[in-house]
C-alpha positions as CSV (number, residue, x, y, z in Angstrom):
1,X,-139.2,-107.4,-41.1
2,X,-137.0,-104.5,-39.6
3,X,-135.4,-104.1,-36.0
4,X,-135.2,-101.3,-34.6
5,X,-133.3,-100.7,-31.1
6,X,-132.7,-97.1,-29.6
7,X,-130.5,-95.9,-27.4
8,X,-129.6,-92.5,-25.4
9,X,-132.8,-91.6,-23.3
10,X,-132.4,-90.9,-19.6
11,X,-132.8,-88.3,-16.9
12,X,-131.6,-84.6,-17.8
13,X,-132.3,-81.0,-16.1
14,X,-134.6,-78.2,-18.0
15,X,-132.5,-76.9,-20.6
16,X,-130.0,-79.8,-21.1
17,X,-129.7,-81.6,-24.5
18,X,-129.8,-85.7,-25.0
19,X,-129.2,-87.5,-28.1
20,X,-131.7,-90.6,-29.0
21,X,-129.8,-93.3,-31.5
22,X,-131.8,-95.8,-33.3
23,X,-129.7,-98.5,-35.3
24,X,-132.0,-100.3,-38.1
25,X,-131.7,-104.0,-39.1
26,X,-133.3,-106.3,-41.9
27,X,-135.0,-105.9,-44.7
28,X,-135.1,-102.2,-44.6
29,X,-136.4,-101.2,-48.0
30,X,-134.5,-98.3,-50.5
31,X,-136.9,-95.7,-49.6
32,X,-138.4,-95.0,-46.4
33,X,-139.6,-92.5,-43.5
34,X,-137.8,-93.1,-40.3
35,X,-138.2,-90.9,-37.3
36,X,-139.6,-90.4,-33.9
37,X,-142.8,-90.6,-31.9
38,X,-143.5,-90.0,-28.7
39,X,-145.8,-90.7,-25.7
40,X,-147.8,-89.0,-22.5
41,X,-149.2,-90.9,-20.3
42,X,-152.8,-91.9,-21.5
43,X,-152.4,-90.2,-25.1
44,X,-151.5,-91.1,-28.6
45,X,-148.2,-91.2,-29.8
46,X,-147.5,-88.0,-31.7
47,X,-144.8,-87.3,-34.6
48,X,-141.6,-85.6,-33.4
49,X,-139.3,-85.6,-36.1
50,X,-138.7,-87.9,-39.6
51,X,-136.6,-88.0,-42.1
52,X,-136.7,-89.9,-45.6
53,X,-133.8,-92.0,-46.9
54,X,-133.5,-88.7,-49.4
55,X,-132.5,-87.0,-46.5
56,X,-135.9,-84.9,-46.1
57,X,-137.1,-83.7,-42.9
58,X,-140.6,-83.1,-40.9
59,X,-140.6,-81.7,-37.2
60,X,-143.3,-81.2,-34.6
61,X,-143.7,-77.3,-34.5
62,X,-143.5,-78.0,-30.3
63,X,-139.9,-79.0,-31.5
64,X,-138.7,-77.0,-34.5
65,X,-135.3,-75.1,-33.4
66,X,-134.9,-77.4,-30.4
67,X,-134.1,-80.9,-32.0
68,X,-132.3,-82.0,-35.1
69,X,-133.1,-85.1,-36.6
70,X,-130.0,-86.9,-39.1
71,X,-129.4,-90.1,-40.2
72,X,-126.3,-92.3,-41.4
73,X,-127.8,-94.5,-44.2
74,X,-124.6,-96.7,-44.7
75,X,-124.8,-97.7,-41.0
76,X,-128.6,-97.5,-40.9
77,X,-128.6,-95.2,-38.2
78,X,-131.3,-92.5,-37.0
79,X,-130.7,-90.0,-34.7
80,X,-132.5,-87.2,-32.4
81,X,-130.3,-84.5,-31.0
82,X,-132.7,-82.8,-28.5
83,X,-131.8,-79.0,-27.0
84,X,-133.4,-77.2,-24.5
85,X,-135.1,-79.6,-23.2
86,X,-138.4,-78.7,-21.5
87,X,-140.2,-80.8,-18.9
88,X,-143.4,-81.3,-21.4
89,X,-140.8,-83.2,-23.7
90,X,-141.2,-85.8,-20.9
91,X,-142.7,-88.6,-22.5
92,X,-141.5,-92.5,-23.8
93,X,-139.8,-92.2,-27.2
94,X,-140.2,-94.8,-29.9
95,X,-138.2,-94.7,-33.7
96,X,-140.2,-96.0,-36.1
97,X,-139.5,-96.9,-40.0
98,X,-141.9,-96.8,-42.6
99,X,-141.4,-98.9,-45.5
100,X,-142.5,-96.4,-48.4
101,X,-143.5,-99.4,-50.9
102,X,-145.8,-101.2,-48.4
103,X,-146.5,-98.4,-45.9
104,X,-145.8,-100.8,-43.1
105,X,-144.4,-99.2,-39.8
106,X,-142.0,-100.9,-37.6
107,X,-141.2,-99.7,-34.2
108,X,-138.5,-99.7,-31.4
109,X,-139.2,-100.5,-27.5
110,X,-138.9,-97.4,-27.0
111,X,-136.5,-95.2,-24.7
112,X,-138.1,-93.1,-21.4
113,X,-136.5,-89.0,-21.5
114,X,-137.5,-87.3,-18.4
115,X,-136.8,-83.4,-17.9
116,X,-136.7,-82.5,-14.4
117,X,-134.8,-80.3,-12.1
């Protein structure tokens, strides 16, 4: 099983930045996916950003140039720098890790951002 806890969501204006953090624990296998998904009201969870534990990375095009996705391996740590925030990022955030070997997905509580003047 991994645990997954994120931090770092919150209230901000149109064009302000946040930075989610997810810290990983547990038997987080050697090679993974871990990333971001996130959620409207009444609709699927959609793929913001991943990243592989080779350091490869994936964005949403609604997101390319905005947010940055990194990670921190030695401290199993995920992150999601978000710029120019719009108010259609508005949504509940959820990290997620995939477990390459198995394919099983684990997920965070997730972590509310809300963009509004």
């Amino acid at each position: 099983q991994v645990q997954l806890v994120e931090s770092g969501g919150g209230l901000v204006q149109p064009g302000g930045s946040l930075r989610l953090s997810c810290a990983a624990s547990g038997r987080i296998a050697s090679i993974y996916v871990m990333g971001w998904y996130r959620q409207f009201p009444g609709k699927q969870r959609e793929l913001v950003a991943a990243i592989t534990s080779g350091g490869s990375t994936n964005y949403a095009d609604s997101v390319k140039g905005r947010f940055t996705i990194s990670g921190d391996n030695a401290k199993n740590m995920v992150y999601l720098q978000m710029n120019s925030l719009k108010p259609e990022d508005t949504a509940a955030y959820y990290c997620f890790n995939r477990d390459w070997g198995t394919s099983s997905y684990y997920w965070g509580q997730g972590t509310q951002v809300t963009v509004s003047s």
